[in-house]
C-alpha positions in Angstrom: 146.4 177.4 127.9 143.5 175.6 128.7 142.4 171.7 127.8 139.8 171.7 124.6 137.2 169.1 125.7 139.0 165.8 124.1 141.7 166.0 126.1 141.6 164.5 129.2 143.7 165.3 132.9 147.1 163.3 133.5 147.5 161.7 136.8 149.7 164.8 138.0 147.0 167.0 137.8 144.7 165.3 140.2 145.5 166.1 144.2 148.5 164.3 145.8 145.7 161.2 147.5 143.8 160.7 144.5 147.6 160.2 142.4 148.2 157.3 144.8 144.6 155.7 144.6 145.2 156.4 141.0 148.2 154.0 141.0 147.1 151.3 143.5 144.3 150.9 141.3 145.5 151.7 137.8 143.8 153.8 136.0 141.1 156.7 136.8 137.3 156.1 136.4 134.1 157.3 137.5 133.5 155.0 140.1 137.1 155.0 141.8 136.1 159.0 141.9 132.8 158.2 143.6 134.6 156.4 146.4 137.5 159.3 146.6 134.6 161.7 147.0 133.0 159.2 150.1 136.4 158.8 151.8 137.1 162.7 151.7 133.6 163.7 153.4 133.8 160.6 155.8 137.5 162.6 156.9 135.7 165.8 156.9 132.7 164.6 158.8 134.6 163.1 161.3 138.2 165.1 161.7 139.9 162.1 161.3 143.1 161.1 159.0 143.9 157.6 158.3 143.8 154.5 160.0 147.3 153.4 161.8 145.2 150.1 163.0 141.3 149.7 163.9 140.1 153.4 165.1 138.1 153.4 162.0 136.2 150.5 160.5 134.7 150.9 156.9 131.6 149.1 155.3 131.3 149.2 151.9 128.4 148.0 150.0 129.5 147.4 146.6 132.8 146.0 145.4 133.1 147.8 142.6 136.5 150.3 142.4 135.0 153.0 144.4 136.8 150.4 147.7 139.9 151.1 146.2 139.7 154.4 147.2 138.2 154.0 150.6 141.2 151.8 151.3 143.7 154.3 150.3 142.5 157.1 152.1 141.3 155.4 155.5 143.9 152.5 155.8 140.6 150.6 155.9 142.0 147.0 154.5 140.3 143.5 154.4 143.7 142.4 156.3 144.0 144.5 158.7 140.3 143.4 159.5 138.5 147.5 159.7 137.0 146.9 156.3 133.6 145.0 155.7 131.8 144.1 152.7 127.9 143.9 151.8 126.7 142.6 148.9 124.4 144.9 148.3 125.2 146.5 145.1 124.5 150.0 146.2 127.0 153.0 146.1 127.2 153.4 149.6 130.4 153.8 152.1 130.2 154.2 156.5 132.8 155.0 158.3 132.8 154.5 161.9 135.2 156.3 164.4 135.4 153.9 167.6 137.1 157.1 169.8 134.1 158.8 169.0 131.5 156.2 168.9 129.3 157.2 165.7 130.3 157.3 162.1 129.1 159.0 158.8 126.9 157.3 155.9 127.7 158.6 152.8 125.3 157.1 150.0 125.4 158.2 146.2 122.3 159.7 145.2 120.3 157.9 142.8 119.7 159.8 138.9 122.5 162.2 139.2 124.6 160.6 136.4 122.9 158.9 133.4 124.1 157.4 130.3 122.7 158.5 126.7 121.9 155.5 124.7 124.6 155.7 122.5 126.8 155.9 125.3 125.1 152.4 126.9 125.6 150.9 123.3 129.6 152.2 123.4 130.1 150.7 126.9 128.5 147.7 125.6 131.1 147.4 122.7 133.8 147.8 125.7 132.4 145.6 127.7 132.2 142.6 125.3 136.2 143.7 123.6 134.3 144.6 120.3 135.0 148.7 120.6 137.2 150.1 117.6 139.6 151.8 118.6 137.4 155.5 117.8 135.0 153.8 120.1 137.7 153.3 123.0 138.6 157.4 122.6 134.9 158.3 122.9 134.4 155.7 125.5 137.4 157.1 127.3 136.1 161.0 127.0 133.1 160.0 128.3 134.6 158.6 131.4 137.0 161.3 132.2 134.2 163.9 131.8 132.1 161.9 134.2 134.8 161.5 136.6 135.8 165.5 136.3 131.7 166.1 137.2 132.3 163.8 140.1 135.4 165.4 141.5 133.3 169.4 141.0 130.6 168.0 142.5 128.5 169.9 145.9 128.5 166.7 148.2 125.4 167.4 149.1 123.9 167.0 145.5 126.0 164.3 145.0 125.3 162.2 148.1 123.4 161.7 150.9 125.2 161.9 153.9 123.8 160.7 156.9 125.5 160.5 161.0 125.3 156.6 162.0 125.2 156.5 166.0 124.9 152.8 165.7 127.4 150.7 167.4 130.2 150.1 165.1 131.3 146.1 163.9 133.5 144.8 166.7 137.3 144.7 166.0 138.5 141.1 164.1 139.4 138.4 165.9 142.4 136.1 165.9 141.6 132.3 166.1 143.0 129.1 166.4 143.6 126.8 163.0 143.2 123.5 162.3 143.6 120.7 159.9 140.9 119.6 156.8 141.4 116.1 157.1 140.5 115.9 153.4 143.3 118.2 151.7 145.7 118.8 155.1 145.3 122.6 154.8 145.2 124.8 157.8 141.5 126.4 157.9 140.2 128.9 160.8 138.5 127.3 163.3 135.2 129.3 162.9 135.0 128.7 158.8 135.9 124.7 159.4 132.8 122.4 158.5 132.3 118.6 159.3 132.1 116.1 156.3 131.4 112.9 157.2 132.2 113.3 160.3 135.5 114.7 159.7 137.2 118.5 160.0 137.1 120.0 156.3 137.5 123.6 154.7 135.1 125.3 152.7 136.4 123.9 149.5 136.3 120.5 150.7 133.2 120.7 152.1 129.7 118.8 150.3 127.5 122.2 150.4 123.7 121.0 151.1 120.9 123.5 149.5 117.3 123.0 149.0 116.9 126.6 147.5 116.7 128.4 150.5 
């Protein structure tokens, strides 16, 4: 029998990769499906599987929950030191392959998804904790019928995808610590400051800023 329109797909039902995104990130949404989607084609594009160290190094230019999923899927982690992050607000994931030497720019199209104003004045409710709880349900329909679009998707009308032969970001570094002489916490050499002429972290450091 199939699903009338207010009901919505249980985790089970979603393949076996996107399940585990699912629970490393707690719950489904539009933009954890947007970064599924990026991950999938950047595997595609490239013939590769996951990351068992640094083969593949990700930059992600948002940090919204779409790097979730680019972390399950490629093994691209901040601590294993093969994924980067931009503040650039943008929707955009690259994958680099260091056997091969190029990697694949997948950037979400702008105007494929928009929200109808009662939709932007729902969220807002959401946003602020001031939905009821008929709100959260339509809120919630919303979202899963946005993520289902996402997941059906052509890639090609969903994204640009672009081959990056750039040189990939070099592999992280291991360096030596040493001591703020302000709180007596270790602090990597290279993030260490001086504060009156003495070693200090970032924390304890008097930041200097004339506006620029």
């Amino acid at each position: 029998m199939e699903k009338s329109d207010k009901e919505s797909k249980t985790a089970a039902e979603f393949p076996r990769d996107l399940q585990q995104i699912i629970e490393f990130h707690g719950h489904i949404c539009p933009g954890l499906a947007i970064g599924y989607r990026a991950a999938k084609i950047a595997q595609a594009h490239l013939g590769i599987e996951r990351a068992e160290d640094e083969e593949l190094v990700a930059i992600a230019e948002t940090d919204g929950c779409g790097i979730d999923a680019i972390q399950v899927v490629l093994s691209c982690t901040l601590g294993k030191g093969n994924l980067i992050y931009w503040d650039h607000g943008k929707q955009v994931y690259t994958v680099f392959d260091r056997k091969r030497g190029y990697g694949i720019r997948v950037a979400m199209k702008p105007g494929r998804f928009h929200r109808t104003p009662e939709q932007d004045a729902i969220l807002q409710k959401v946003m602020s904790g001031n939905a009821s709880e008929d709100e959260m349900k339509t809120f919630q329909k919303f979202q899963n019928q946005r993520v289902d679009e996402i997941l059906a998707e052509d890639e090609n009308t969903l994204f640009k995808i672009e081959k990056v032969s750039s040189k990939p970001p070099a592999k992280a570094r291991i360096f030596k610590s040493v001591t703020c002489e302000f709180c007596g916490e270790s602090v990597m050499e290279p993030r260490a400051r001086i504060r009156d002429g003495k070693i200090a972290c970032i924390p304890c450091s008097e930041n200097y800023s004339r506006g620029w």
